[in-house]
C-alpha positions in Angstrom: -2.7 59.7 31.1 -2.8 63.1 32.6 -2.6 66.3 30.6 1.0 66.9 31.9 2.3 63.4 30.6 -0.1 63.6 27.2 2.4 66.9 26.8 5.3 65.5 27.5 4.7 62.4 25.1 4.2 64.9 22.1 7.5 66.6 22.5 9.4 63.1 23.2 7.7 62.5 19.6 8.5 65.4 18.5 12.5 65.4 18.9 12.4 61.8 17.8 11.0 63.2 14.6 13.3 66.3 14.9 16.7 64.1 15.9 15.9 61.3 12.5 15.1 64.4 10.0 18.6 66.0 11.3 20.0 62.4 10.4 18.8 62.2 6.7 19.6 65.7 5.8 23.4 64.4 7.0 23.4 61.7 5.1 22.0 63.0 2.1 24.9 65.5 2.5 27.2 62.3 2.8 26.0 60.2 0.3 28.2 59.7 -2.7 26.7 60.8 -6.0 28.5 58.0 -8.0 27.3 54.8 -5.7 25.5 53.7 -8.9 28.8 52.8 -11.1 29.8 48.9 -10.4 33.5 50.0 -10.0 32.4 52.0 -6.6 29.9 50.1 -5.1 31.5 49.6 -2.0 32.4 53.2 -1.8 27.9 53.2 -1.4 28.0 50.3 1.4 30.7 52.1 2.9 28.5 54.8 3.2 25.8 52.9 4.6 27.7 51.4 7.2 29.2 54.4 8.2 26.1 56.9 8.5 23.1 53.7 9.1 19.7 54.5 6.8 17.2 56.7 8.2 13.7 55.4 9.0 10.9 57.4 7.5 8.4 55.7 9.0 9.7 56.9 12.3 8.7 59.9 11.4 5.7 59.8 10.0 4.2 57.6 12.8 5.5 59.8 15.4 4.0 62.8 13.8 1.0 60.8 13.6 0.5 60.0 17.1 1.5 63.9 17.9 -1.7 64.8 16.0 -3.6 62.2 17.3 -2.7 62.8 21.3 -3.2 66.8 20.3 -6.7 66.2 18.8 -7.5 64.3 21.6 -6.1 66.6 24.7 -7.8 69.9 22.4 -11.0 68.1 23.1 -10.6 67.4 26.5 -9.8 70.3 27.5 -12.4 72.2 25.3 -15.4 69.5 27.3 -13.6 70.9 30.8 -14.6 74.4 30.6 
């Protein structure tokens, strides 16, 4: 990969992370604080259906592979000059 296209795959990783932390602060914001009472259960699957769960692992790896690539390309471009 080029130095251009290492770029560009950190930032797509980057508002991948940025666009699924938007989503949990939402649904945190949505979720219903009694979902633990029998009577309203499906008040907390409505919720579920409605919003989807976010996927923490999708951001972690993602900011992973964003440090990884960026260690990397530092290097690189440190053994060019």
């Amino acid at each position: 990969m080029r130095t251009d296209e290492k770029i560009g795959y950190m930032i797509g990783c980057l508002k991948v992370t940025k666009d699924e932390l938007d989503h949990m602060a939402e649904c945190v914001e949505l979720e219903p604080e009694d979902y633990k009472d029998s009577e309203r259960c499906g008040k907390y699957w409505n919720y579920i259906k409605c919003t989807g769960m976010p996927n923490k692992s999708l951001v972690t790896d993602n900011l992973r592979n964003v440090a990884r690539i960026a260690f990397k390309l530092a290097r690189e471009i440190d053994h060019e000059r």
